[in-house]
VOPAGU-2260 file (C-alpha; in pm, 1 decimal, decimal comma):
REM VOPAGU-2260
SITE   aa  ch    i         X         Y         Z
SITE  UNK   A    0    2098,6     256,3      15,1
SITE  UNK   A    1    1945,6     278,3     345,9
SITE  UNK   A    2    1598,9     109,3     456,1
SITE  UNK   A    3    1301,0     332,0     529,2
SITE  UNK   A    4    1010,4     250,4     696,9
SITE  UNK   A    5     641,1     413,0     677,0
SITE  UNK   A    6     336,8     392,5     898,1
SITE  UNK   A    7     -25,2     413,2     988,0
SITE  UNK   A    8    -261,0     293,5    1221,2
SITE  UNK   A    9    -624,4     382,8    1261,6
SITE  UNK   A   10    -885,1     204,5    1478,3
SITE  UNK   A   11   -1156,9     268,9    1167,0
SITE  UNK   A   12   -1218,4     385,4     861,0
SITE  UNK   A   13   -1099,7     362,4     524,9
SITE  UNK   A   14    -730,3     337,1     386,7
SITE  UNK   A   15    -649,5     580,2     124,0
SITE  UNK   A   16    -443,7     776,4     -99,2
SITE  UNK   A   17    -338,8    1019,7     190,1
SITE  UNK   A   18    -117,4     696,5     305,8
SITE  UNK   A   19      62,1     762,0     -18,4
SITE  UNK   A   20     427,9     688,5      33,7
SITE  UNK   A   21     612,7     957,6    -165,4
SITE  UNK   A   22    1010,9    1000,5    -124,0
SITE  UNK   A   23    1228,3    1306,6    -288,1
SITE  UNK   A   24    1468,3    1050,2    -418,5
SITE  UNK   A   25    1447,1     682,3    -638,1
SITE  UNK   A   26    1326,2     412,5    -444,7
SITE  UNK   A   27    1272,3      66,1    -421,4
SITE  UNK   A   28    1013,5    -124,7    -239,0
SITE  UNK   A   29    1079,6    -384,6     -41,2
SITE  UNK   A   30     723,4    -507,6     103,1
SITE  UNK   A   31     405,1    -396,2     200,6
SITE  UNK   A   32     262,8    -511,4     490,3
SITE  UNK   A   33    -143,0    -491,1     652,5
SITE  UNK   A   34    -283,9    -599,5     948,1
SITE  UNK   A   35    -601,3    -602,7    1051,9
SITE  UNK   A   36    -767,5    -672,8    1381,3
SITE  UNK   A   37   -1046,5    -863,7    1215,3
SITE  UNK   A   38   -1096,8   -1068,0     839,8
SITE  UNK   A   39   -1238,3    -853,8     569,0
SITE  UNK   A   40   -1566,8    -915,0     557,6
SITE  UNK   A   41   -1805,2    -951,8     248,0
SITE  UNK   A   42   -1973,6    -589,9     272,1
SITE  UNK   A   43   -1870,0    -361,4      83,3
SITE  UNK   A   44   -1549,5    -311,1    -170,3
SITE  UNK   A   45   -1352,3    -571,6     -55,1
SITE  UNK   A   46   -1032,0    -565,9    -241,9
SITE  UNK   A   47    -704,5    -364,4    -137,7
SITE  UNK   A   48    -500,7    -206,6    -432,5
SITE  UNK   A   49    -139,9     -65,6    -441,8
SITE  UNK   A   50     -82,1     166,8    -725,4
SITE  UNK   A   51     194,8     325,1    -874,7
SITE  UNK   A   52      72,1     709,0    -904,9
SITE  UNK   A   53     359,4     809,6   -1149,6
SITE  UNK   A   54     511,4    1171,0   -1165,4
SITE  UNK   A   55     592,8    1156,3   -1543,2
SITE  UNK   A   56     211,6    1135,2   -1610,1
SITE  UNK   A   57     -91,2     919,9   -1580,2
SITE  UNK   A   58     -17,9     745,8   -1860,2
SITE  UNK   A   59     206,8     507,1   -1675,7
SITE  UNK   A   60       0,6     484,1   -1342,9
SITE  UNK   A   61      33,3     104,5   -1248,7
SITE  UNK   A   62    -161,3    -159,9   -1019,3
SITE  UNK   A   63      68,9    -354,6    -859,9
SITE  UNK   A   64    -140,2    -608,4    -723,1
SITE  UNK   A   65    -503,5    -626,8    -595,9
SITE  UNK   A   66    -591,3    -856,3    -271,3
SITE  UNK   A   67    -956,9    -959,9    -201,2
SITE  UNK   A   68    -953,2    -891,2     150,7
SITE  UNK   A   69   -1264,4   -1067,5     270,0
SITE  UNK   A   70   -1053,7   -1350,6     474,8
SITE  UNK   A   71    -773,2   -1185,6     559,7
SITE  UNK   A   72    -626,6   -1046,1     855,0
SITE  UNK   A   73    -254,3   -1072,5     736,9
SITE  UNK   A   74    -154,6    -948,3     389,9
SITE  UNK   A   75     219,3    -904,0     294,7
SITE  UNK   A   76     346,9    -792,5     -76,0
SITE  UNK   A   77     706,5    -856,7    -160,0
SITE  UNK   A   78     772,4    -795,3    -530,4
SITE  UNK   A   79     937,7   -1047,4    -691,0
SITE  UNK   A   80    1161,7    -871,7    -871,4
SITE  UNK   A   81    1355,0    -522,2    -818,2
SITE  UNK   A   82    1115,0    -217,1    -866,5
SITE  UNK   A   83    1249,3     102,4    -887,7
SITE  UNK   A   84    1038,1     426,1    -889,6
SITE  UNK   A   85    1136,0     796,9    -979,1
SITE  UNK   A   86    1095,3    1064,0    -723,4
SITE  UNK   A   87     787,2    1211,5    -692,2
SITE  UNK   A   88     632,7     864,5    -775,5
SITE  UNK   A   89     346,6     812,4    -533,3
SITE  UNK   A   90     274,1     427,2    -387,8
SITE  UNK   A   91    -117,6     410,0    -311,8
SITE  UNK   A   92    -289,6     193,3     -92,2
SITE  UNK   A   93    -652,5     166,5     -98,1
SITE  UNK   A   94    -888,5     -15,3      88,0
SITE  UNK   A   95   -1307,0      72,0     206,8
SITE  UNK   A   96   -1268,4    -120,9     490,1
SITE  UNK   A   97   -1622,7    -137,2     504,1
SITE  UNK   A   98   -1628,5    -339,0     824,9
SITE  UNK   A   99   -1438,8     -93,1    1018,4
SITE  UNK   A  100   -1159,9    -287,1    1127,9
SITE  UNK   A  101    -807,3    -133,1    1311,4
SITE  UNK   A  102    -550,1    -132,6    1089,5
SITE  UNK   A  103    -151,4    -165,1    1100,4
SITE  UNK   A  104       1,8     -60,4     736,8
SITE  UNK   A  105     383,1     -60,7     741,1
SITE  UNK   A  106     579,5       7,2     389,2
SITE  UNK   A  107     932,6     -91,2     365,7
SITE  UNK   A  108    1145,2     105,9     122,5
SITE  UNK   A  109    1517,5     184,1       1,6
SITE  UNK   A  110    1599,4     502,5     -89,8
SITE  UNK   A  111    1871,5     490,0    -421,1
C-alpha cells in the first residue's frame, strides 16, 4: 500500500466533478478534507456531496455522505469502516459554493 495524496485550491467558484479523484488501480480512502476561507453561507445550494461514480455502471453510483455547509469552514470525512473502490471508480466532490469562498480540498488515498 502506499498513501496518495490529491489537491485543489481555487480562490472562487464552484467545486466539481473535474476534482474527481480517479486512480488506475483499487483504492481505499482514507479522508477527505475542505477548507474554506469563510462559513458557507445560506445562498444558494449549500450542501457538499462525495459520490462514488462507479466504473461497472450507474447502477451502483453511491453518496457517501452529504454536509450542509452553511457554518462550516472545516469539514473532514473519515469513513468508518474500510472502503475499497475498483479502478476506474471516480470519487466526486461537489459543492456551488455560492458565496465564493477560497477553497483547500485535499483527498487522502491508498492505492491496493
Amino acid at each position: 500500500m502506499s498513501v496518495m495524496r490529491h489537491y485543489a485550491t481555487a480562490a472562487t467558484g464552484a467545486i466539481a466533478s473535474t476534482l474527481a479523484l480517479d486512480p488506475v488501480r483499487k483504492y481505499q480512502i482514507l479522508e477527505v478534507r475542505l477548507h474554506l476561507d469563510a462559513a458557507g453561507g445560506a445562498a444558494g445550494d449549500v450542501n457538499m456531496t462525495i459520490t462514488v461514480d462507479a466504473i461497472k455502471a450507474a447502477a451502483h453510483d453511491t453518496v457517501l455522505i452529504t454536509q450542509d455547509m452553511t457554518l462550516v469552514t472545516d469539514f473532514v470525512y473519515q469513513p468508518a469502516y474500510p472502503q475499497i473502490f475498483d479502478a476506474g471508480d471516480e470519487i466526486d466532490i461537489a459543492y456551488a459554493n455560492a458565496g465564493n469562498a477560497e477553497y483547500g480540498l485535499t483527498i487522502i488515498y491508498n492505492l491496493l
